[in-house]
mmCIF file as Biopython writes it, N, C-alpha, C and O atoms, coordinates in Angstrom:
data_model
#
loop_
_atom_site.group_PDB
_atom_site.id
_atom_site.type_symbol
_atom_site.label_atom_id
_atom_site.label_alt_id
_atom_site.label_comp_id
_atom_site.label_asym_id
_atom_site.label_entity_id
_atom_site.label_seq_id
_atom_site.pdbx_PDB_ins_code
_atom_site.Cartn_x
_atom_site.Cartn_y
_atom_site.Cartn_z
_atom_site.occupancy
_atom_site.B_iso_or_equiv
_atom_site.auth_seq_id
_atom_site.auth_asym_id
_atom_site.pdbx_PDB_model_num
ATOM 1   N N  . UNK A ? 1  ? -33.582 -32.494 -13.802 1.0 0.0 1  A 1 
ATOM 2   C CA . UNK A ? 1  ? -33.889 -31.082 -13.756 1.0 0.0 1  A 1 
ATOM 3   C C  . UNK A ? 1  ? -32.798 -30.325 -14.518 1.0 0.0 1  A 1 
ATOM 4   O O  . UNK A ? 1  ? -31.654 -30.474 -14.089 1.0 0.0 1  A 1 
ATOM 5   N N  . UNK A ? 2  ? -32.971 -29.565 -15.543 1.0 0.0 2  A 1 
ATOM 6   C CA . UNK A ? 2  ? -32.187 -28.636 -15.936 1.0 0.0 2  A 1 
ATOM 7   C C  . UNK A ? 2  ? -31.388 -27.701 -15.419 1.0 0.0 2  A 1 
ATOM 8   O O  . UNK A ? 2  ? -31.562 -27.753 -14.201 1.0 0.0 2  A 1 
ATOM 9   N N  . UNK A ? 3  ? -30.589 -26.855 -15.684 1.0 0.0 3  A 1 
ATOM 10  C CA . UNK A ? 3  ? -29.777 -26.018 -14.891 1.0 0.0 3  A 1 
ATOM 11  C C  . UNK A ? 3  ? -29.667 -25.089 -16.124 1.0 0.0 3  A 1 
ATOM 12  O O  . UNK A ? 3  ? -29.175 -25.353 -17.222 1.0 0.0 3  A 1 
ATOM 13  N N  . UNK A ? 4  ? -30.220 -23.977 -15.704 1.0 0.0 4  A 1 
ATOM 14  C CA . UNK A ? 4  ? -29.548 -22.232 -16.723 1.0 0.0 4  A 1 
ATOM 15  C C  . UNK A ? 4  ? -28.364 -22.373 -16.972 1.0 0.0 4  A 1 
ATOM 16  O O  . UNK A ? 4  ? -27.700 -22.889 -16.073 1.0 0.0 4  A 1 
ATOM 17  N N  . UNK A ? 5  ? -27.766 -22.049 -18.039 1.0 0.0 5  A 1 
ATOM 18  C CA . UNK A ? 5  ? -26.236 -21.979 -18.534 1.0 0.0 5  A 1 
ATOM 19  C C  . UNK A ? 5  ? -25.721 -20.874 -18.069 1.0 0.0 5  A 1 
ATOM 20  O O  . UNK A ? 5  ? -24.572 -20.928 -17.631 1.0 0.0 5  A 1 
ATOM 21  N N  . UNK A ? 6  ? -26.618 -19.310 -18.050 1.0 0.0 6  A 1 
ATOM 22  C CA . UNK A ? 6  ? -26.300 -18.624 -19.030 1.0 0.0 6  A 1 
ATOM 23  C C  . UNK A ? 6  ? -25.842 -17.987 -19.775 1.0 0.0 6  A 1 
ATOM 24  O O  . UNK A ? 6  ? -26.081 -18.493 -20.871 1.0 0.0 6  A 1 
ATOM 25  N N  . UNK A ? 7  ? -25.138 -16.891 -19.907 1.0 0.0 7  A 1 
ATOM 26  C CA . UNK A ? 7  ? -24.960 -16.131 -21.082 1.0 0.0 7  A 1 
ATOM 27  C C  . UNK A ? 7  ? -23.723 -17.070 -21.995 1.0 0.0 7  A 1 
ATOM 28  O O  . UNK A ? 7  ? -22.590 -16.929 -21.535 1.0 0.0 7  A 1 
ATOM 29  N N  . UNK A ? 8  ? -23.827 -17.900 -23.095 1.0 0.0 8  A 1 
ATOM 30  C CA . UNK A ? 8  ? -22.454 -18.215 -23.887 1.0 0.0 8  A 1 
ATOM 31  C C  . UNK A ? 8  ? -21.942 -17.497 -24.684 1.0 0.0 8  A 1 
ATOM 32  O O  . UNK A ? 8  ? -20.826 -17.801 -25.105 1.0 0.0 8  A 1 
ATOM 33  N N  . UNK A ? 9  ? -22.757 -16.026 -25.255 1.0 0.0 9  A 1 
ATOM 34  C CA . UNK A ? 9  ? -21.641 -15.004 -25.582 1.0 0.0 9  A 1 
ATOM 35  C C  . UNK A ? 9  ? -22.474 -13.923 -25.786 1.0 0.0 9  A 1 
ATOM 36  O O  . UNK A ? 9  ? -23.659 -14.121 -26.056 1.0 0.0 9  A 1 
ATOM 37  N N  . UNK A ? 10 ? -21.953 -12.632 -25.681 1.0 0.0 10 A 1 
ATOM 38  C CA . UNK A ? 10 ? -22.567 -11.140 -26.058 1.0 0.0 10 A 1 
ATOM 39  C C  . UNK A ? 10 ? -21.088 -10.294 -26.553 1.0 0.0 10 A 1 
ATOM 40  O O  . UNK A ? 10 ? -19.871 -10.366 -26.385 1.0 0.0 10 A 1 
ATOM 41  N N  . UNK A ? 11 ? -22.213 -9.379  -27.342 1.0 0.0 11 A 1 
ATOM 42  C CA . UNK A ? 11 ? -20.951 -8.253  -27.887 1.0 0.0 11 A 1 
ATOM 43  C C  . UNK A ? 11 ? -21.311 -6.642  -27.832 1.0 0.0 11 A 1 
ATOM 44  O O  . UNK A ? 11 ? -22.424 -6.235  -27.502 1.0 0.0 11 A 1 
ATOM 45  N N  . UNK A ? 12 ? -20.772 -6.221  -28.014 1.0 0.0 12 A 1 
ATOM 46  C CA . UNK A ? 12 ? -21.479 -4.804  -28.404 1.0 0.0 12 A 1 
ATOM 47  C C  . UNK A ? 12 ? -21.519 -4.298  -29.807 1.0 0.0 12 A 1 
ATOM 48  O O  . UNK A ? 12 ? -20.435 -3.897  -30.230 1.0 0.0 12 A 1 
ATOM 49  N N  . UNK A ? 13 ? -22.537 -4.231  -30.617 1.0 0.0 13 A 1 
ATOM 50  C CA . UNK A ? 13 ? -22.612 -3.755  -31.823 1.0 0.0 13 A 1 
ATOM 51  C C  . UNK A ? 13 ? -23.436 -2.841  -31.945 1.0 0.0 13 A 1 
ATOM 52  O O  . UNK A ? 13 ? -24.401 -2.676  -31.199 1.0 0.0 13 A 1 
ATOM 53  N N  . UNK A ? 14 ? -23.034 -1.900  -33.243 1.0 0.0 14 A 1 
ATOM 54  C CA . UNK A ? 14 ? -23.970 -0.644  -33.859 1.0 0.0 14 A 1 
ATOM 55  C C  . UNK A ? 14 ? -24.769 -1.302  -34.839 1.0 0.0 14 A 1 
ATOM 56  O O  . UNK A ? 14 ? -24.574 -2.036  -35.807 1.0 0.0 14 A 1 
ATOM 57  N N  . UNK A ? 15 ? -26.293 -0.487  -33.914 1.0 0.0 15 A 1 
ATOM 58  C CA . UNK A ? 15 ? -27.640 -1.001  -34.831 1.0 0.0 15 A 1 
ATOM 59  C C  . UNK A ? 15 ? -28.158 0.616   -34.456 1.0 0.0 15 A 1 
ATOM 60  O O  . UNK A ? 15 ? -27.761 1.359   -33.558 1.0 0.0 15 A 1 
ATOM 61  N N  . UNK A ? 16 ? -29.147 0.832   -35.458 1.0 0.0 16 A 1 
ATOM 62  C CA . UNK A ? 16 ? -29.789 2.473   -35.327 1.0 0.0 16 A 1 
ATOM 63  C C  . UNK A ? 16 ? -31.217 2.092   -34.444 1.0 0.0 16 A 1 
ATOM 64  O O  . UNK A ? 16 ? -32.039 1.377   -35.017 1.0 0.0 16 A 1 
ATOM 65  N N  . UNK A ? 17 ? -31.421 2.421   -33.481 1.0 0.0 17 A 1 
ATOM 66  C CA . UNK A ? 17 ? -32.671 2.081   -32.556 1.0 0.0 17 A 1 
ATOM 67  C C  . UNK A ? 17 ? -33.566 3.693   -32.841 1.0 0.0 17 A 1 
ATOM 68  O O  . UNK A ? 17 ? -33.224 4.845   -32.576 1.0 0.0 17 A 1 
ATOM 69  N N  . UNK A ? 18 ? -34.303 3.366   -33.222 1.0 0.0 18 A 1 
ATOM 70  C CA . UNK A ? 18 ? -35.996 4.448   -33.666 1.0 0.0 18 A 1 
ATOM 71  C C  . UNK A ? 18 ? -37.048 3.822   -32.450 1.0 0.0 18 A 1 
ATOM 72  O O  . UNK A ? 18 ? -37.166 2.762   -31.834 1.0 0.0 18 A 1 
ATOM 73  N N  . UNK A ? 19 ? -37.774 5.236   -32.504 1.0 0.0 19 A 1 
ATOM 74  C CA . UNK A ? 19 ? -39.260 5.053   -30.988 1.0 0.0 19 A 1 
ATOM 75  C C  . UNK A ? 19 ? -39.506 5.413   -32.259 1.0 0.0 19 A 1 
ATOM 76  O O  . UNK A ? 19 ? -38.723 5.940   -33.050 1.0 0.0 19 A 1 
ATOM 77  N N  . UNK A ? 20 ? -41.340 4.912   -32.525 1.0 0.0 20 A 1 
ATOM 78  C CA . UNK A ? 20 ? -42.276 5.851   -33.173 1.0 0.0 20 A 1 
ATOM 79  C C  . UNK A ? 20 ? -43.731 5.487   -32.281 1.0 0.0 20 A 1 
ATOM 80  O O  . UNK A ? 20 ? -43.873 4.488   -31.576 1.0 0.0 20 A 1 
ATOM 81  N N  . UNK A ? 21 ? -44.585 6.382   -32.469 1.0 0.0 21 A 1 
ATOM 82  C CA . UNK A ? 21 ? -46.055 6.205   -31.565 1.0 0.0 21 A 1 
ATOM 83  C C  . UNK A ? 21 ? -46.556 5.376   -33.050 1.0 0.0 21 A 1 
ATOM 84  O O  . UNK A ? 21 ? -46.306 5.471   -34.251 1.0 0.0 21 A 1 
ATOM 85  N N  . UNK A ? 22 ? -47.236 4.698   -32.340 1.0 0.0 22 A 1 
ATOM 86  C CA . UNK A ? 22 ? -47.924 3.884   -33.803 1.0 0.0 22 A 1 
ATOM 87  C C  . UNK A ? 22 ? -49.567 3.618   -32.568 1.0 0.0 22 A 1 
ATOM 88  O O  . UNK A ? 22 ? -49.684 3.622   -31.342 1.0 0.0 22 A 1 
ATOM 89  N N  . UNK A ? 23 ? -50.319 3.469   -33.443 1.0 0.0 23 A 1 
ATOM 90  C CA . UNK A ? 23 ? -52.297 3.432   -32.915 1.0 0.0 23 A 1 
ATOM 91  C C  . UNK A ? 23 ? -52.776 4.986   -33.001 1.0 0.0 23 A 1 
ATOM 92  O O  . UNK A ? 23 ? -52.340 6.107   -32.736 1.0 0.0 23 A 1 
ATOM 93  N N  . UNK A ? 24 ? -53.930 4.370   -33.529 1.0 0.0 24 A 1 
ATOM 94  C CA . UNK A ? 24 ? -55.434 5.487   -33.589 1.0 0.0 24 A 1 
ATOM 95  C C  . UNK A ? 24 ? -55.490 6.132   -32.437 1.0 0.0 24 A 1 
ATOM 96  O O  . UNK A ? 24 ? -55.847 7.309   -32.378 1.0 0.0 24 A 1 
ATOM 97  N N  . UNK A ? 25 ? -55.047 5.237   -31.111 1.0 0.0 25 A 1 
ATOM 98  C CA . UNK A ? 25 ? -55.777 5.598   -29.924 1.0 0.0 25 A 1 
ATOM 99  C C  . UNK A ? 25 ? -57.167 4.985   -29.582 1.0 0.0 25 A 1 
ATOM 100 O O  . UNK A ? 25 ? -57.741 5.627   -28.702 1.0 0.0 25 A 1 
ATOM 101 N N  . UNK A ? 26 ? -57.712 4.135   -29.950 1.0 0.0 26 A 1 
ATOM 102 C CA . UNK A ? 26 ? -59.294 3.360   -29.930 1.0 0.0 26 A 1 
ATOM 103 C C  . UNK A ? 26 ? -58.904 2.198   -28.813 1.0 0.0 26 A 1 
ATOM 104 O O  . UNK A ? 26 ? -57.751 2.172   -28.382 1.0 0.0 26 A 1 
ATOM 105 N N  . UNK A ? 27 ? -59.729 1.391   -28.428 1.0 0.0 27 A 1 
ATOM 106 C CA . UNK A ? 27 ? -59.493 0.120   -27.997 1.0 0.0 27 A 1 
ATOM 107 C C  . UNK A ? 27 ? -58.963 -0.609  -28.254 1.0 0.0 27 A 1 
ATOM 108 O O  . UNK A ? 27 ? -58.237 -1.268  -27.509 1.0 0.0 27 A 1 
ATOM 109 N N  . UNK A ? 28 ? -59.243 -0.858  -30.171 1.0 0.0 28 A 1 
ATOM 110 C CA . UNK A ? 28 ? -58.811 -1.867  -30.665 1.0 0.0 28 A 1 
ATOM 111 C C  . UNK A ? 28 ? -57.202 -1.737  -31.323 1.0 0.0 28 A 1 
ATOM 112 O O  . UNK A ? 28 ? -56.663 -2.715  -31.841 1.0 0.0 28 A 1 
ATOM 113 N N  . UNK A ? 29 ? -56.653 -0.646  -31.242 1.0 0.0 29 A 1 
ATOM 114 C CA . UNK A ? 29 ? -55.905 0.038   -31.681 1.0 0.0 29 A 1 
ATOM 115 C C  . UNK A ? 29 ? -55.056 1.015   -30.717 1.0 0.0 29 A 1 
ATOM 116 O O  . UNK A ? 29 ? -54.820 2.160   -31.101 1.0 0.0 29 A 1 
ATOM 117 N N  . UNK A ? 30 ? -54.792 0.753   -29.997 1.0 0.0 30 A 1 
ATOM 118 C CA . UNK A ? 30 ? -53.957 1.382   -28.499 1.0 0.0 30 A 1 
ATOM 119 C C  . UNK A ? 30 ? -52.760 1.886   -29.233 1.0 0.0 30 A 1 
ATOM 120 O O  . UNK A ? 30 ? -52.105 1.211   -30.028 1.0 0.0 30 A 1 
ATOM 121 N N  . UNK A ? 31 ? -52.461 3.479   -28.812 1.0 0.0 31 A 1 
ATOM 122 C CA . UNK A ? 31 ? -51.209 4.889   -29.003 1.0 0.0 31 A 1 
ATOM 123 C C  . UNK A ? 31 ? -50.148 3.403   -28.265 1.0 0.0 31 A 1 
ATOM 124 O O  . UNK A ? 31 ? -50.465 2.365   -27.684 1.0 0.0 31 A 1 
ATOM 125 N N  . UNK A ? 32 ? -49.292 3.798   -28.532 1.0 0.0 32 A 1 
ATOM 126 C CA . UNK A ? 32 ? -48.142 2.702   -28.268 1.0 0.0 32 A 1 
ATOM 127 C C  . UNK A ? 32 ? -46.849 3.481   -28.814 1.0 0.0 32 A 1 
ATOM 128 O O  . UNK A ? 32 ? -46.820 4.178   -29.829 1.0 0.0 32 A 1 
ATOM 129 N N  . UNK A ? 33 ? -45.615 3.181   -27.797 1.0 0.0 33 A 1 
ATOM 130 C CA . UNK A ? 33 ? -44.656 3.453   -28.473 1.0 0.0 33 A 1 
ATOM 131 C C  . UNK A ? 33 ? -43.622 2.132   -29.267 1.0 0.0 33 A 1 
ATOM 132 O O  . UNK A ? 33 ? -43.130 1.230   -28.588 1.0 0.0 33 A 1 
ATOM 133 N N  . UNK A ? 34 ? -43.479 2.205   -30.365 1.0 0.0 34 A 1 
ATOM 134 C CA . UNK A ? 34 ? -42.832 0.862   -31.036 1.0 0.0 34 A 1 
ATOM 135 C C  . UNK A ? 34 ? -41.162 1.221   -30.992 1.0 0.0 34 A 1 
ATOM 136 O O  . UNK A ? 34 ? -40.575 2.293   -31.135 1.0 0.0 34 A 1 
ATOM 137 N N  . UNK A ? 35 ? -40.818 0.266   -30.809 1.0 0.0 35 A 1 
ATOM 138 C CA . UNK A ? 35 ? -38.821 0.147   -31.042 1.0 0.0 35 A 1 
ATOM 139 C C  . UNK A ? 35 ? -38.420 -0.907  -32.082 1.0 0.0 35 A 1 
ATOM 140 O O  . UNK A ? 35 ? -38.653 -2.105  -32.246 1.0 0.0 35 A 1 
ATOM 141 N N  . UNK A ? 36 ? -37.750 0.002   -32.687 1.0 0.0 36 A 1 
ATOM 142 C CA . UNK A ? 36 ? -37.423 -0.731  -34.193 1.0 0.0 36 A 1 
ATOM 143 C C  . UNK A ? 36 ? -35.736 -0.623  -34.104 1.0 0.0 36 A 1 
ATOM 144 O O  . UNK A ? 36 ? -35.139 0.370   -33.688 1.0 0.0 36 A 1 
ATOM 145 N N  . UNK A ? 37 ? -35.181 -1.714  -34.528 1.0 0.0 37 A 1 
ATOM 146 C CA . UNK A ? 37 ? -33.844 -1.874  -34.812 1.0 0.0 37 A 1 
ATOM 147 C C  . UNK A ? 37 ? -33.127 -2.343  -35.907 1.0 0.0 37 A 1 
ATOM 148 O O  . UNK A ? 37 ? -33.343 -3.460  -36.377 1.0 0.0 37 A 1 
ATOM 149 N N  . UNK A ? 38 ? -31.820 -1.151  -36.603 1.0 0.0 38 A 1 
ATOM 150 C CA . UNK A ? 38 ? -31.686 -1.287  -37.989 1.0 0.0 38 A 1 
ATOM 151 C C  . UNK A ? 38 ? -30.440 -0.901  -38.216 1.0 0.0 38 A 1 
ATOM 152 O O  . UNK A ? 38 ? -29.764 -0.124  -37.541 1.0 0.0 38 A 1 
ATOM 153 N N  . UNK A ? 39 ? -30.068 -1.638  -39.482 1.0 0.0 39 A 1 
ATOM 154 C CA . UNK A ? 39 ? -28.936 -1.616  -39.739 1.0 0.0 39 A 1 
ATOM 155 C C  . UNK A ? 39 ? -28.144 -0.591  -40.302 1.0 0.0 39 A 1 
ATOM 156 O O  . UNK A ? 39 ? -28.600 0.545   -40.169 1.0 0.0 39 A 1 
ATOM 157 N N  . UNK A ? 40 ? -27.202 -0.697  -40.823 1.0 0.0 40 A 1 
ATOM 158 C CA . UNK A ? 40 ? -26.532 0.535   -41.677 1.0 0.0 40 A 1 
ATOM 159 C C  . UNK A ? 40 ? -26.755 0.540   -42.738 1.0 0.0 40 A 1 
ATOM 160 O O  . UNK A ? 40 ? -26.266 1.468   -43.382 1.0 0.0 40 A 1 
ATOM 161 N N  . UNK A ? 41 ? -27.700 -0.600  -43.554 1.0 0.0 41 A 1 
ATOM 162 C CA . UNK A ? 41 ? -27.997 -0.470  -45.132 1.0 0.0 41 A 1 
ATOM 163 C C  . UNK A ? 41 ? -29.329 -0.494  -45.303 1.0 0.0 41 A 1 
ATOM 164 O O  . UNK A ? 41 ? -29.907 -0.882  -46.318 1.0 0.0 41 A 1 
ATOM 165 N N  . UNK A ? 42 ? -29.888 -0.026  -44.185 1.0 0.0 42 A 1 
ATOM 166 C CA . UNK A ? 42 ? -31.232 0.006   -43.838 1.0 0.0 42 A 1 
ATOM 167 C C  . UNK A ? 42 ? -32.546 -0.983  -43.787 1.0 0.0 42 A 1 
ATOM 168 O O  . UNK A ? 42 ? -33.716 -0.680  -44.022 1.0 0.0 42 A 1 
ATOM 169 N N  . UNK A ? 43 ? -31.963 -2.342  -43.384 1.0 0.0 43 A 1 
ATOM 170 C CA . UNK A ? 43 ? -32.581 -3.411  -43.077 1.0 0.0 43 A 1 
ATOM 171 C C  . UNK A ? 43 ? -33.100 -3.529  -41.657 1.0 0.0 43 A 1 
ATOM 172 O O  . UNK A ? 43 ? -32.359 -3.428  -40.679 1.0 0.0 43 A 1 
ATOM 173 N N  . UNK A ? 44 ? -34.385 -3.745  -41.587 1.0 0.0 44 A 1 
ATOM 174 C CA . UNK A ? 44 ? -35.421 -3.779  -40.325 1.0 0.0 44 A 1 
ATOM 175 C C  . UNK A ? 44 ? -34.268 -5.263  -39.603 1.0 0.0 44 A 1 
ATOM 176 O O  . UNK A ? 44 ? -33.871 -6.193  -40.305 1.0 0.0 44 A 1 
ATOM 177 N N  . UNK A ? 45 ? -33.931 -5.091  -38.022 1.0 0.0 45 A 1 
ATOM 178 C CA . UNK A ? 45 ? -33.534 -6.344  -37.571 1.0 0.0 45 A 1 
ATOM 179 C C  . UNK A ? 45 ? -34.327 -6.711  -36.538 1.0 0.0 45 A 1 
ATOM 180 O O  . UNK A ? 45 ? -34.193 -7.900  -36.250 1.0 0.0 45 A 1 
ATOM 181 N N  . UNK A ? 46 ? -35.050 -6.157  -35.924 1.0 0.0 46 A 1 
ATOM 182 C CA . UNK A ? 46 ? -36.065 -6.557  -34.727 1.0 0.0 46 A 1 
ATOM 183 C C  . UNK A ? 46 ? -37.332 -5.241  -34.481 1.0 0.0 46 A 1 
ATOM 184 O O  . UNK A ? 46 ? -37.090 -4.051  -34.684 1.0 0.0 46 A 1 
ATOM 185 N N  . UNK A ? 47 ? -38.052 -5.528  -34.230 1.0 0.0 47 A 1 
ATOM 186 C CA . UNK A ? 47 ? -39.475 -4.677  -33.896 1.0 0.0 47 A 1 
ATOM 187 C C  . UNK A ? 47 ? -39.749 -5.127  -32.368 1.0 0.0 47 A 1 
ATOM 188 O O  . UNK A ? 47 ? -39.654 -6.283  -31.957 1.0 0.0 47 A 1 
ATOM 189 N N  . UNK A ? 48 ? -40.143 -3.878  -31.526 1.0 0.0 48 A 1 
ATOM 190 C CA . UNK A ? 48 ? -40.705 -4.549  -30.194 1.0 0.0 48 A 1 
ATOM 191 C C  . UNK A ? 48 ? -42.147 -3.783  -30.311 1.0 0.0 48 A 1 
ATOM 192 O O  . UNK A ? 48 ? -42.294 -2.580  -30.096 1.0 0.0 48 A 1 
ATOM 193 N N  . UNK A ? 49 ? -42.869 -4.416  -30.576 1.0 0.0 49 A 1 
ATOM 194 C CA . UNK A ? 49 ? -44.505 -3.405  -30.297 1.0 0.0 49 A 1 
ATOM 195 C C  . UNK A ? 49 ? -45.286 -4.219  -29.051 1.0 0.0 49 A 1 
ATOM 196 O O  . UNK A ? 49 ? -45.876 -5.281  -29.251 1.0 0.0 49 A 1 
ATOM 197 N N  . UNK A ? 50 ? -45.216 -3.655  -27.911 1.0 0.0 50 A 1 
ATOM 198 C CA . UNK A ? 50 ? -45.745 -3.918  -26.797 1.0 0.0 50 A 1 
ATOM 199 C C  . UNK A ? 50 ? -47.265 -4.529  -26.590 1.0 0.0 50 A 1 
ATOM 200 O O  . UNK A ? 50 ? -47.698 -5.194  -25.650 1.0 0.0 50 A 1 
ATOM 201 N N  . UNK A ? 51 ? -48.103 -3.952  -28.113 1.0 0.0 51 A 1 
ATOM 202 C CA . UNK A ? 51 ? -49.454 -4.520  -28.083 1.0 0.0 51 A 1 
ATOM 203 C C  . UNK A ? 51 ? -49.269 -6.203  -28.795 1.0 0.0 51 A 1 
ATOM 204 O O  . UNK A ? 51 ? -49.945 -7.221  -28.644 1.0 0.0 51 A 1 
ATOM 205 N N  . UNK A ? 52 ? -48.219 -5.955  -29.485 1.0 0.0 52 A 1 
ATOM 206 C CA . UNK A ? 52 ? -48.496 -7.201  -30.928 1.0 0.0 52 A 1 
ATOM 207 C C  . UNK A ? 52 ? -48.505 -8.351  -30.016 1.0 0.0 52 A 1 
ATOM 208 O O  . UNK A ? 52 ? -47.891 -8.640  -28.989 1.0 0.0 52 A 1 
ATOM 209 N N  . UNK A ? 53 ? -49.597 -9.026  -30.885 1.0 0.0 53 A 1 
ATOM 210 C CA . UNK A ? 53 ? -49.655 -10.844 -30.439 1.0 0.0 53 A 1 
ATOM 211 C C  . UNK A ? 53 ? -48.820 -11.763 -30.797 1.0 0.0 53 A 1 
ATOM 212 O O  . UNK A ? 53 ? -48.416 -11.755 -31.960 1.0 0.0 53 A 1 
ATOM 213 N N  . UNK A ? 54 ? -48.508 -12.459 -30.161 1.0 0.0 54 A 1 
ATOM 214 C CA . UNK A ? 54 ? -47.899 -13.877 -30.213 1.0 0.0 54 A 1 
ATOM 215 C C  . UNK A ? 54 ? -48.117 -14.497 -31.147 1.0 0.0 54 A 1 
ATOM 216 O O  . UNK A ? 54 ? -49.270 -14.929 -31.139 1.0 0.0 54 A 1 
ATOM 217 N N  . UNK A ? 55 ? -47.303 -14.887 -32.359 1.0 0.0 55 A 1 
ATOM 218 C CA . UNK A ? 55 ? -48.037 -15.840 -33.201 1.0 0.0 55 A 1 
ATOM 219 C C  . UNK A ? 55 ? -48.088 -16.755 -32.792 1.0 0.0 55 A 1 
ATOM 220 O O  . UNK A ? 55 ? -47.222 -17.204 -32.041 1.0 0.0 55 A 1 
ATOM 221 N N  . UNK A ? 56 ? -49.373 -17.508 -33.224 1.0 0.0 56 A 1 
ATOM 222 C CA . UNK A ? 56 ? -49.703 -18.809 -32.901 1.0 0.0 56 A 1 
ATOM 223 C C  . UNK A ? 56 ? -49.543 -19.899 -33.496 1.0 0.0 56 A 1 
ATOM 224 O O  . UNK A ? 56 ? -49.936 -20.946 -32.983 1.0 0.0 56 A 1 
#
C-alpha cells in the first residue's frame, strides 16, 4: 500500500491571475467564469475553465 508523501516543495511566486466570463449562455455553451495565469512577458501558464473536458 502506498503512503502520501506530501508536499516536497512550494514557493511563492508572481504570476498575473485574470477572471473572464467566457459562454453564450446556451446548454451547450454554459456563462462560466475562466482563471487564467500569466507571466510577466505575457505567456499563458495555466487556464482553469470549470466546463472544459478532460482530454482523453
Amino acid at each position: 500500500m502506498a503512503r502520501p508523501r506530501g508536499t516536497d516543495s512550494a514557493k511563492v511566486i508572481k504570476v498575473i491571475e485574470t477572471q473572464s466570463l467566457r459562454g453564450s449562455g446556451t446548454k451547450e455553451d454554459n456563462c462560466r467564469v475562466v482563471t487564467q495565469y500569466w507571466d510577466f512577458d505575457g505567456n499563458l501558464l495555466a487556464e482553469y475553465d470549470p466546463c472544459a473536458k478532460e482530454k482523453e
